[in-house]
MDAnalysis code that builds the backbone (N, CA, C; Angstrom):
import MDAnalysis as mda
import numpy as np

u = mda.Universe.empty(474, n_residues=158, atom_resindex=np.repeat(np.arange(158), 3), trajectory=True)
u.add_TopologyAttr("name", ["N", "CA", "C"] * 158)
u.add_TopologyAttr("resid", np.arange(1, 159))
u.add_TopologyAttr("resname", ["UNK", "UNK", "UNK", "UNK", "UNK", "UNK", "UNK", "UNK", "UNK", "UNK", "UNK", "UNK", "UNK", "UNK", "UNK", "UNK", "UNK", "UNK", "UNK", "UNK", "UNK", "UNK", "UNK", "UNK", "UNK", "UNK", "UNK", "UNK", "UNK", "UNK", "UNK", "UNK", "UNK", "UNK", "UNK", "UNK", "UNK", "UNK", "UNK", "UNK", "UNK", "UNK", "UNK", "UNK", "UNK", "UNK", "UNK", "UNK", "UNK", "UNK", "UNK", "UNK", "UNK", "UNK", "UNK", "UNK", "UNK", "UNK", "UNK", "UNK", "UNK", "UNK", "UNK", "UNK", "UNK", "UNK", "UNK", "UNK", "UNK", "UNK", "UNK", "UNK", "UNK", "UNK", "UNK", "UNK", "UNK", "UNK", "UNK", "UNK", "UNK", "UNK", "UNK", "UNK", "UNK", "UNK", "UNK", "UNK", "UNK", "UNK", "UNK", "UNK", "UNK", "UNK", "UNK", "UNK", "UNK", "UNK", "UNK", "UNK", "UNK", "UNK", "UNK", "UNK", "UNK", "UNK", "UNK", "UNK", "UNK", "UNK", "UNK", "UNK", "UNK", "UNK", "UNK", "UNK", "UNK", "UNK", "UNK", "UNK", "UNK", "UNK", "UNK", "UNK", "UNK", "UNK", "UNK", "UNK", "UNK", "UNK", "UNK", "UNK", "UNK", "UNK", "UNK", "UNK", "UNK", "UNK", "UNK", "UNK", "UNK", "UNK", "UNK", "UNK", "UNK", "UNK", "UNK", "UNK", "UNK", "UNK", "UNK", "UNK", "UNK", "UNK", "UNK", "UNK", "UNK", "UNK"])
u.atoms.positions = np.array([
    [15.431, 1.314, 20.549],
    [14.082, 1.520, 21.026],
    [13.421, 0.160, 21.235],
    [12.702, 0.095, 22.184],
    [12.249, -1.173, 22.720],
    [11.105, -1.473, 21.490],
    [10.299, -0.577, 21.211],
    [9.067, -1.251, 20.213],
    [10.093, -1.288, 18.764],
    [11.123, -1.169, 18.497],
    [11.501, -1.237, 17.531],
    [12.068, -2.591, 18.037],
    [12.337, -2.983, 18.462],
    [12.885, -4.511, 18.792],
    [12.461, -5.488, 18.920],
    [11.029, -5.325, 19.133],
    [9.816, -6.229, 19.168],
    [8.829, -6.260, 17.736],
    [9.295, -5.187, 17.233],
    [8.836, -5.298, 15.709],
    [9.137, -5.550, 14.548],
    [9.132, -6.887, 14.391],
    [9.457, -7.307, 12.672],
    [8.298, -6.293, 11.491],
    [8.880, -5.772, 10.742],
    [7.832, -5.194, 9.830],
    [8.028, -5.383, 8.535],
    [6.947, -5.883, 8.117],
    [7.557, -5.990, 6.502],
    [6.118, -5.747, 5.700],
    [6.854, -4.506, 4.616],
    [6.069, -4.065, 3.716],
    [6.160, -4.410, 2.182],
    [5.528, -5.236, 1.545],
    [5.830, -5.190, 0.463],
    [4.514, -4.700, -0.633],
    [5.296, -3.907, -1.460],
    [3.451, -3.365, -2.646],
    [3.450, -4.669, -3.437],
    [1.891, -5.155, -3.032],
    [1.702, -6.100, -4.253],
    [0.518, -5.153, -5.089],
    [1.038, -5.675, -6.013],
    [0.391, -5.427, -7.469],
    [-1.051, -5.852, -7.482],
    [-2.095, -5.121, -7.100],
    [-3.354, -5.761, -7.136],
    [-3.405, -6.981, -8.140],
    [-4.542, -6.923, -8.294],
    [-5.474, -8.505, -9.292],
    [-5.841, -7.563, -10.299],
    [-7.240, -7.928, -10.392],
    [-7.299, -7.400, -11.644],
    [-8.119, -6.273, -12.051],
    [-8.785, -5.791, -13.297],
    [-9.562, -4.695, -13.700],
    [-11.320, -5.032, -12.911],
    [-11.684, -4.171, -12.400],
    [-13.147, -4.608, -11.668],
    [-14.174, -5.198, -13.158],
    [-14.423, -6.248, -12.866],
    [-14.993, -7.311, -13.679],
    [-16.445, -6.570, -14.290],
    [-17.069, -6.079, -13.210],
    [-18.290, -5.735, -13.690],
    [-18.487, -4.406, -14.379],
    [-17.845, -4.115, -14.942],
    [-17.412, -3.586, -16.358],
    [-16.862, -4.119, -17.645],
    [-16.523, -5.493, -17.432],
    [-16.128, -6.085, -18.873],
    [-16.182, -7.580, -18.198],
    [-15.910, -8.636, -19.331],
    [-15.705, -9.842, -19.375],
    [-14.470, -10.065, -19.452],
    [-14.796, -11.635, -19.025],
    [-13.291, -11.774, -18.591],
    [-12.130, -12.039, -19.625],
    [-12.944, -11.868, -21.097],
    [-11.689, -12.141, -21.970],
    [-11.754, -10.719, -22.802],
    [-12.354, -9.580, -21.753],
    [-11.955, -7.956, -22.555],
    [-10.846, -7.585, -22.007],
    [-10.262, -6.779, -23.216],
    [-8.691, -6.577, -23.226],
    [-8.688, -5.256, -22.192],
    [-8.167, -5.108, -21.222],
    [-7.944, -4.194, -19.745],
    [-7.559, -2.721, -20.392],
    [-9.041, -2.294, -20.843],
    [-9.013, -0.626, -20.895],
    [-9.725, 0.264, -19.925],
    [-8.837, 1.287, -18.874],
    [-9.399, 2.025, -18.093],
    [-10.573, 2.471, -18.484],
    [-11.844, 2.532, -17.629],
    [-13.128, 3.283, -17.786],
    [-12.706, 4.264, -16.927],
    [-13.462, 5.750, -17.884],
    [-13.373, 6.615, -16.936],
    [-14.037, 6.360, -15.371],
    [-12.914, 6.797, -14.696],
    [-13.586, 6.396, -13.180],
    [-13.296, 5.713, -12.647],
    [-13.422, 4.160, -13.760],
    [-12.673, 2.618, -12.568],
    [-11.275, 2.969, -12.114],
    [-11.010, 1.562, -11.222],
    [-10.045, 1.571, -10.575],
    [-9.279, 0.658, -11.130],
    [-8.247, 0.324, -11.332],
    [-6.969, -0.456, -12.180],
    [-6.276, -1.619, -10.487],
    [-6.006, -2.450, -11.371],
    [-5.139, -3.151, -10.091],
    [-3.990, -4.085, -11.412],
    [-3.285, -4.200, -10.275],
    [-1.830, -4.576, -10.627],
    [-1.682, -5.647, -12.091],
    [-2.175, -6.271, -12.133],
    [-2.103, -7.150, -13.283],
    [-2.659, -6.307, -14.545],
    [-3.296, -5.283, -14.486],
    [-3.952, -4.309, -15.571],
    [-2.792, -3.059, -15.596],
    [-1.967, -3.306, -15.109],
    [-1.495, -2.017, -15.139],
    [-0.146, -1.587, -15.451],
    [1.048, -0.755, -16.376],
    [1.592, -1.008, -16.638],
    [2.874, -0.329, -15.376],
    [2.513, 0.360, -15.083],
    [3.645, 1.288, -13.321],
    [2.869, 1.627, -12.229],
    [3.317, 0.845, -11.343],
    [2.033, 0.984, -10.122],
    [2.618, 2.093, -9.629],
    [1.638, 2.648, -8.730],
    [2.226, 3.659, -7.878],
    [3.283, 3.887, -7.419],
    [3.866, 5.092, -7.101],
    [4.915, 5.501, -6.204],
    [4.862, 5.582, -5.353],
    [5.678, 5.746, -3.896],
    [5.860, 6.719, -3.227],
    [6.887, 7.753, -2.984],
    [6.493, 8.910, -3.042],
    [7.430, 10.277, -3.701],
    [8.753, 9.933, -3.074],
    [9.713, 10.514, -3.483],
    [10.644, 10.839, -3.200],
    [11.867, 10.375, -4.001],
    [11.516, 9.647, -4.963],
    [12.401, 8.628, -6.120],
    [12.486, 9.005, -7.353],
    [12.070, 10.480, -7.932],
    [11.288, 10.241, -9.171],
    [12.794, 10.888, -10.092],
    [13.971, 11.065, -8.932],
    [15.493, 11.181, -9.942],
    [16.030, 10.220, -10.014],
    [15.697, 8.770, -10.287],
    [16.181, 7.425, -10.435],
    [16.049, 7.392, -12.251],
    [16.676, 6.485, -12.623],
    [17.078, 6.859, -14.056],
    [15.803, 5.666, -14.409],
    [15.242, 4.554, -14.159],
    [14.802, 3.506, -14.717],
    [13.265, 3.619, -13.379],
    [11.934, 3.115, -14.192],
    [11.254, 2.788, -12.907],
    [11.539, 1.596, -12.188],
    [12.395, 0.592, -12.385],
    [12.606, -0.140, -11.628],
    [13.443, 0.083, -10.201],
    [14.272, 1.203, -10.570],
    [15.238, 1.696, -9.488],
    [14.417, 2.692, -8.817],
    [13.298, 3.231, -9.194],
    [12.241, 3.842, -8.876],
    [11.466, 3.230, -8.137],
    [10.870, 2.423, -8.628],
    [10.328, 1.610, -7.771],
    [10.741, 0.817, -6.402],
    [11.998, 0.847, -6.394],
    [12.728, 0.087, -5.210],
    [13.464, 0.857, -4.113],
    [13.693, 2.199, -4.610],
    [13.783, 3.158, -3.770],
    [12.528, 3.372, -2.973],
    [11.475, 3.937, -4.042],
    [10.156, 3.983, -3.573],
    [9.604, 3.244, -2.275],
    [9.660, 1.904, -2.628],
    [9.043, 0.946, -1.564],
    [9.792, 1.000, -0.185],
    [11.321, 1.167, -0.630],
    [12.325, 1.586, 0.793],
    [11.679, 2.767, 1.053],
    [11.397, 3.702, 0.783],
    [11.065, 5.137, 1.925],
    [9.594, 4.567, 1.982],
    [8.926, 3.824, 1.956],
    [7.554, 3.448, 2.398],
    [8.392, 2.838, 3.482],
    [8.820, 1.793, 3.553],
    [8.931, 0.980, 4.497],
    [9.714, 1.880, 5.993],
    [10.562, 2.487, 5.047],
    [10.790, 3.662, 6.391],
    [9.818, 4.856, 7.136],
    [9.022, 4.932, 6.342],
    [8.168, 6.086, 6.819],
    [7.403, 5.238, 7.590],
    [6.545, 3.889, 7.395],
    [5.831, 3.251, 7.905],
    [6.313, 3.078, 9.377],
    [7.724, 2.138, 8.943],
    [8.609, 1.882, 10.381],
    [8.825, 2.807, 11.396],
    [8.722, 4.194, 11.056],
    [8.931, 5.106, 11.879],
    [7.969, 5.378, 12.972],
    [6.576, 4.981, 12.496],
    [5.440, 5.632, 12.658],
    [4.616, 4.663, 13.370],
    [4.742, 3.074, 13.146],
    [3.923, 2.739, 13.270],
    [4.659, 1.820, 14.858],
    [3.537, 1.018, 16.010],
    [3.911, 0.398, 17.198],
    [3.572, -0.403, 17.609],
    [4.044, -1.437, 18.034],
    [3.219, -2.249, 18.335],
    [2.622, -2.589, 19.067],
    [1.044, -2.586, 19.259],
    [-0.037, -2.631, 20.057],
    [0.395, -3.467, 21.615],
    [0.424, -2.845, 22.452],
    [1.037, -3.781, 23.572],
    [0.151, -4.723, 24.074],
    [-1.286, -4.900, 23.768],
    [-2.132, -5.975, 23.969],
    [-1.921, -6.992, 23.299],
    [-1.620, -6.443, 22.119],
    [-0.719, -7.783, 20.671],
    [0.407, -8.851, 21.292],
    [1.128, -7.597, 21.805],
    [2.353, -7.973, 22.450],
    [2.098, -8.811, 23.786],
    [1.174, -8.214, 24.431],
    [0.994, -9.034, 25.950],
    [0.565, -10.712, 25.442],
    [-0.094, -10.719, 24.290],
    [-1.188, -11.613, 24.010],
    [-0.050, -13.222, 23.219],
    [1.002, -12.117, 22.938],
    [1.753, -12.974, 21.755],
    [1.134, -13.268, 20.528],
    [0.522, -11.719, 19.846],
    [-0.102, -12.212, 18.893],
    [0.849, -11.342, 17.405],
    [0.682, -12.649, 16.768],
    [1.945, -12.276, 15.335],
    [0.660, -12.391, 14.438],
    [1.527, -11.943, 13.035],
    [0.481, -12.003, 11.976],
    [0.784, -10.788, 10.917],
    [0.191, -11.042, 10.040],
    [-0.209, -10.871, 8.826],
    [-1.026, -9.271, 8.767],
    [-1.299, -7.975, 8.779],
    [-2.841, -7.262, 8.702],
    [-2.353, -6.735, 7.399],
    [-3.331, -6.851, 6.201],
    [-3.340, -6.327, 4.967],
    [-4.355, -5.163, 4.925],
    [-4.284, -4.127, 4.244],
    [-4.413, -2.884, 4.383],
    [-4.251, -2.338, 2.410],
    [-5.412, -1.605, 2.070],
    [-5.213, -1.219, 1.035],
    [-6.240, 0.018, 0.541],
    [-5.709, 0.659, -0.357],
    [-6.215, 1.987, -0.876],
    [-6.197, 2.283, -2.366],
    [-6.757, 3.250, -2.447],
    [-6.544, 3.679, -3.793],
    [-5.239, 4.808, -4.081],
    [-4.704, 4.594, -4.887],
    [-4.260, 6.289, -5.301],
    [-5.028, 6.598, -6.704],
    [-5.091, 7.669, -6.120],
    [-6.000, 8.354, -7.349],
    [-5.192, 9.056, -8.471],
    [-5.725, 9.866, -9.442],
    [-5.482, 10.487, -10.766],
    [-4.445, 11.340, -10.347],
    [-4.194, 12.006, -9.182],
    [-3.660, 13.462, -8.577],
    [-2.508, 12.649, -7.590],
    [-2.763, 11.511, -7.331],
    [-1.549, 10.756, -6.035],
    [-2.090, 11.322, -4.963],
    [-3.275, 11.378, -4.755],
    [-3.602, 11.553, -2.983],
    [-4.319, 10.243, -3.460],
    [-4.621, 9.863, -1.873],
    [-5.368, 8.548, -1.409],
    [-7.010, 8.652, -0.655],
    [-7.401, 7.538, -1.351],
    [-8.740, 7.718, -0.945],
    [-8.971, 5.588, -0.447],
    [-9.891, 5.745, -0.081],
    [-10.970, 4.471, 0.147],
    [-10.214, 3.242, 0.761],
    [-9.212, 3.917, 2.354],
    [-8.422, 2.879, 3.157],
    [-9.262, 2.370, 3.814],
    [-9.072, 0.463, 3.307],
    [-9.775, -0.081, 4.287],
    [-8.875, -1.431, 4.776],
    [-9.090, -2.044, 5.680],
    [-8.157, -3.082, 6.333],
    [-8.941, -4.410, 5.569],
    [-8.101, -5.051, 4.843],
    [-8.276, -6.306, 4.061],
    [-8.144, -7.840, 4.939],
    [-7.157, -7.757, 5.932],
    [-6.997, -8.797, 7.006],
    [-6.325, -8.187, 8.218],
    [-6.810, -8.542, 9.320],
    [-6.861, -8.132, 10.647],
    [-6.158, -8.981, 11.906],
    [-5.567, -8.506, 12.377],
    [-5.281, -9.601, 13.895],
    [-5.948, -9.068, 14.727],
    [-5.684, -9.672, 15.867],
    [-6.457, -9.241, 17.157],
    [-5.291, -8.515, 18.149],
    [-5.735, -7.877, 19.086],
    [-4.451, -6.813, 20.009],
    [-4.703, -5.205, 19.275],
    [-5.543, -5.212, 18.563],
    [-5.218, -4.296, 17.917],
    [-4.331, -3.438, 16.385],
    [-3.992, -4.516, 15.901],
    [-2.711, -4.792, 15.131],
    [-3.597, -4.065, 13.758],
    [-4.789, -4.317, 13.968],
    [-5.592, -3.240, 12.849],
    [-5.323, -2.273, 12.601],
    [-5.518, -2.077, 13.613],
    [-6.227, -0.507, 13.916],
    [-5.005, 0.528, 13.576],
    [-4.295, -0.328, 14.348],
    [-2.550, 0.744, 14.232],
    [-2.181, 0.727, 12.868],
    [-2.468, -0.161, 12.081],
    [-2.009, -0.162, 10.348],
    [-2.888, 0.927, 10.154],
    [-4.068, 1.000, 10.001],
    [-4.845, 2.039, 9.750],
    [-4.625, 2.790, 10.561],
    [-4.522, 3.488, 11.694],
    [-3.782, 4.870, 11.975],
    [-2.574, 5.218, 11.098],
    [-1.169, 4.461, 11.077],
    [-0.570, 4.851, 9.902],
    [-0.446, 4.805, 8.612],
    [-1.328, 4.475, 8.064],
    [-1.670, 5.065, 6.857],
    [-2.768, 5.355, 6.845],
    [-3.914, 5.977, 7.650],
    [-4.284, 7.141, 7.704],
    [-3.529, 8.422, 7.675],
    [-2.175, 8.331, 8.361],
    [-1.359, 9.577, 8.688],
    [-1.039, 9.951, 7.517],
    [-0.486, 8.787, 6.430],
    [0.187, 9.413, 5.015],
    [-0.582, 10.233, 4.170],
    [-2.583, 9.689, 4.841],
    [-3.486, 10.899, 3.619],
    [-3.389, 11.688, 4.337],
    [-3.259, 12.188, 6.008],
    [-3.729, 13.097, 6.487],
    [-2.277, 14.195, 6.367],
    [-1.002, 13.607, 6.136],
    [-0.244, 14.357, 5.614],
    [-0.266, 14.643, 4.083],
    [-1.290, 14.692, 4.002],
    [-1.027, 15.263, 2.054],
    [-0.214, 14.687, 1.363],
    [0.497, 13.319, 1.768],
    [1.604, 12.609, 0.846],
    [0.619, 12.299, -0.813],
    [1.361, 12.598, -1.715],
    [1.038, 12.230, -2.997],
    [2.068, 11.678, -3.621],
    [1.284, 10.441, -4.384],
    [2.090, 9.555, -4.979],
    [2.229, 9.779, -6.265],
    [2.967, 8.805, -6.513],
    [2.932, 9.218, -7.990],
    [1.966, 8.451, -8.798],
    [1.490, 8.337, -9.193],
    [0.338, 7.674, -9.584],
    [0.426, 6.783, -10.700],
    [-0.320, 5.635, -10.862],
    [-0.060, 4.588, -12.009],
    [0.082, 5.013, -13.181],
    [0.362, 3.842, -13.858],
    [0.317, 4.406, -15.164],
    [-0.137, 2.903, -16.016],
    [-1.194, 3.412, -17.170],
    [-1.088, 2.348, -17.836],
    [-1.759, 2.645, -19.507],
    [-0.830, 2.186, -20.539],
    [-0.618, 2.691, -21.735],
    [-0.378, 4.171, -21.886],
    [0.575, 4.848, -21.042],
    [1.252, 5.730, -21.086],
    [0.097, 6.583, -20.524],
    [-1.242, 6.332, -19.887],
    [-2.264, 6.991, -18.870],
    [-2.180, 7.475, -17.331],
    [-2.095, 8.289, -16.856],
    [-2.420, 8.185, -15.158],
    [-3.538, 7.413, -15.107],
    [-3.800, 6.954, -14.160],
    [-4.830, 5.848, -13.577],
    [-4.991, 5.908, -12.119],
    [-6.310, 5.719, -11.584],
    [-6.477, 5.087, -10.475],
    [-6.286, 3.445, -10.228],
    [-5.856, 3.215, -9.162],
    [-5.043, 2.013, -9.118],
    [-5.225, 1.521, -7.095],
    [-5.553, 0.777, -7.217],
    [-5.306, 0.136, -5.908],
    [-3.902, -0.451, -5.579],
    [-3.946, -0.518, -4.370],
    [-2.691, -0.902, -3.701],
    [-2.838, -1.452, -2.371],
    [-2.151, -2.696, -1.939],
    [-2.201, -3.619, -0.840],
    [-1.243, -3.497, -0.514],
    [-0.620, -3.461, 0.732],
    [0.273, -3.812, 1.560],
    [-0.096, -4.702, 2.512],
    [0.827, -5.415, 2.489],
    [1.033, -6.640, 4.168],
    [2.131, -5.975, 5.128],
    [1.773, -5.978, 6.337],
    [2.395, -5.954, 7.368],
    [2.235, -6.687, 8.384],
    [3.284, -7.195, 8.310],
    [3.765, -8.489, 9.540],
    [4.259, -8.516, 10.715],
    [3.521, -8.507, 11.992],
    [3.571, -8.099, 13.009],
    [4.267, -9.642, 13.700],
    [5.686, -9.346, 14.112],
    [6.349, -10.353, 14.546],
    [7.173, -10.008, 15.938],
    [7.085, -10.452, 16.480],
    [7.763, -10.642, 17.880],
    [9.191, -11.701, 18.358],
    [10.182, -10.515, 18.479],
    [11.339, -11.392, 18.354],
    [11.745, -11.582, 19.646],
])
């Protein structure tokens, strides 16, 4: 496929930062408030994405996981042909919550190119809430948690 040939994509979950500050100081020890949101350095198993959860270890869990993200993404997502006309590469970061239940809430685009390269990250993963995908949801001191999550996708032209 031609847009598959023109598209380098690369997804990787980073592990947010940290517990939202304005609820504690910066030398309080990272306990979920009901409600807040958790990010990666607070947290002890970041999210999933389903389809892994007969892997014996979360690490093999986790790496399966991120492979069927990266495939579902790859499947779905194109590259903006104004991007493409323009020769424009880059970086668009994109992030959400998963919540208590593993549905997703509060997608917003963190860094942007121009061509459009936004917009299309956010159409596909808009698609994953609008398909009811549920994740598996964080975990931290043996808690479900809400938890943010960033992805980069790298819009490259070969």
């Amino acid at each position: 496929m031609p847009a598959i040939r023109t598209l380098l994509l690369f997804i990787s979950l980073l592990a947010a930062t940290t517990h939202y500050a304005q609820n504690h100081s910066d030398n309080a020890a990272a306990e979920p408030l009901e409600g807040s949101v958790m990010f990666a350095k607070d947290i002890d198993e970041m999210p999933l994405f389903p389809g892994c959860e007969k892997e014996r270890s979360y690490l093999e869990q986790k790496k399966c996981a991120d492979h069927k993200m990266l495939v579902h993404v790859y499947r779905q997502i194109k590259y903006p042909a104004k991007a493409r006309e323009k020769g424009i590469a880059g970086t668009v970061v994109v992030s959400f919550i998963v919540e208590k239940d593993g549905s997703m809430s509060d997608i917003k685009l963190e860094q942007d190119l121009a061509g459009g390269c936004g917009q299309e990250v956010l159409r596909v993963v808009t698609l994953l809430q609008q398909e009811a995908i549920r994740w598996i949801p964080g975990r931290h001191d043996g808690q479900v948690v809400r938890s943010v999550m960033q992805f980069p996708i790298n819009f490259k032209l070969e």
